[in-house]
C-alpha positions as CSV (number, residue, x, y, z in Angstrom):
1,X,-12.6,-31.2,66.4
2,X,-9.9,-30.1,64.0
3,X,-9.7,-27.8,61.0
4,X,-7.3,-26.6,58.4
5,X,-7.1,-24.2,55.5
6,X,-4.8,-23.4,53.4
7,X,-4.5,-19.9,51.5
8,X,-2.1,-18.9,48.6
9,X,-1.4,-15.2,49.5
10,X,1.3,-15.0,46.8
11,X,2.9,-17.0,44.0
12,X,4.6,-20.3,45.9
13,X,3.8,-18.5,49.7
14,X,1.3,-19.8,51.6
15,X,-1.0,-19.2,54.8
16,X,-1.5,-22.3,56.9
17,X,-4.8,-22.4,59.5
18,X,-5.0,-24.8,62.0
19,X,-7.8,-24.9,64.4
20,X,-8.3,-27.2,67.1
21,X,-11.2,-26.7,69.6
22,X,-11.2,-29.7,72.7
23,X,-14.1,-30.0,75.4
24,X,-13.8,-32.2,78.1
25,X,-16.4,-33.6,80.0
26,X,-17.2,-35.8,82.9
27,X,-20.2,-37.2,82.5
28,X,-23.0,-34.2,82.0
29,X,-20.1,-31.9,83.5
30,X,-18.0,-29.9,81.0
31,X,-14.8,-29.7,82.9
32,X,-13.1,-27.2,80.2
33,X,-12.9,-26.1,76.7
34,X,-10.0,-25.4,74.9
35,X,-9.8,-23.9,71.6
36,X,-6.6,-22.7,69.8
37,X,-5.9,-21.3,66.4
38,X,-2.4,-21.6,65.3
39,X,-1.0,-20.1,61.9
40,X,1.9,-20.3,60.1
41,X,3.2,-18.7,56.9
42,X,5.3,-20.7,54.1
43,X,7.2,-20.1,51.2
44,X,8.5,-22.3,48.7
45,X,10.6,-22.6,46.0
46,X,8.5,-24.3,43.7
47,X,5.4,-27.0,42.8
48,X,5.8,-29.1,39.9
49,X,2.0,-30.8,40.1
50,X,-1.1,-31.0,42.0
51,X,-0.1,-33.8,43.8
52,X,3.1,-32.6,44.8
53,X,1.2,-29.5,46.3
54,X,-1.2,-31.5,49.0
55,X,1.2,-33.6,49.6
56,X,3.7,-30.0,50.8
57,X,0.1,-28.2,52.4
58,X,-0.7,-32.1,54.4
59,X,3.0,-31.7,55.6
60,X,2.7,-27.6,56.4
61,X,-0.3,-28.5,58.7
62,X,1.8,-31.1,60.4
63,X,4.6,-28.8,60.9
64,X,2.0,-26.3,62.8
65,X,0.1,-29.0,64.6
66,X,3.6,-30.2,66.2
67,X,3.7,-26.4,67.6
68,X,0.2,-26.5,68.9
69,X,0.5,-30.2,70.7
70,X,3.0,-28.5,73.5
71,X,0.9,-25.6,73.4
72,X,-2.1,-27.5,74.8
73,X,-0.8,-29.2,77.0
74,X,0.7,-26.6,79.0
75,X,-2.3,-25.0,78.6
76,X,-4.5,-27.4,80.8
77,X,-1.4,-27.9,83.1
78,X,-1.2,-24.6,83.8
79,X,-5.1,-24.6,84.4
80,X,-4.2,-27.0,87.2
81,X,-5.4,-30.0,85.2
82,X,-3.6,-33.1,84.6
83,X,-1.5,-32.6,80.6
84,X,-3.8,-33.1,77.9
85,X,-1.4,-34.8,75.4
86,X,-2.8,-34.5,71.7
87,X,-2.1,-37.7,70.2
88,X,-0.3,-37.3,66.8
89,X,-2.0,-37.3,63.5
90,X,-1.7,-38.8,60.1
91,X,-1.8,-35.9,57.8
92,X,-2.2,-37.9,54.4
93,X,-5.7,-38.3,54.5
94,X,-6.5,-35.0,56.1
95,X,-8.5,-33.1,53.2
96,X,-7.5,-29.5,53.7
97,X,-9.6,-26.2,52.2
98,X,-7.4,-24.4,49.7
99,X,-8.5,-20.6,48.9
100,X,-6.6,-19.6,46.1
101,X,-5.7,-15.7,46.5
């Protein structure tokens, strides 16, 4: 599973969350679990409309979920288990939690 929130901590700077939590199993065997939680903070210069601000938080979560692919990978390899590539994701219909401050 996959989560991601989004908080405004000031005026135009935000605090990205991305949580991914992976279980492998082999048939009634779970094998491993992995669960990382990345974050990532953001400033910008400036958001003209709604639309124009999930489109910049969907593109923010990308920007940390490219960090955490590499990350879990070499996380299960160095577990001794074969790379566990995270296949990438399509941010744009990815409904993210905004907190405001």
């Amino acid at each position: 599973s996959m989560n991601a929130s989004a908080k405004e901590i000031e005026s135009n700077k935000y605090e990205i969350q991305v949580i991914v939590d992976l279980q492998c199993s082999q048939g009634d065997n779970k094998i491993f679990t992995i669960t990382s939680n990345l974050i990532g903070l953001f400033n910008v210069t400036h958001i003209s409309n709604d639309d124009d601000k999930r489109l910049l938080l969907q593109n923010m979560v990308a920007i940390i979920y490219s960090y955490l692919r590499p990350i879990v990978a070499q996380m299960s390899v160095m577990g001794k288990l074969p790379p566990l590539d995270l296949q990438p994701v399509n941010f744009t219909q990815f409904d993210i939690a905004i907190n405001d401050r």
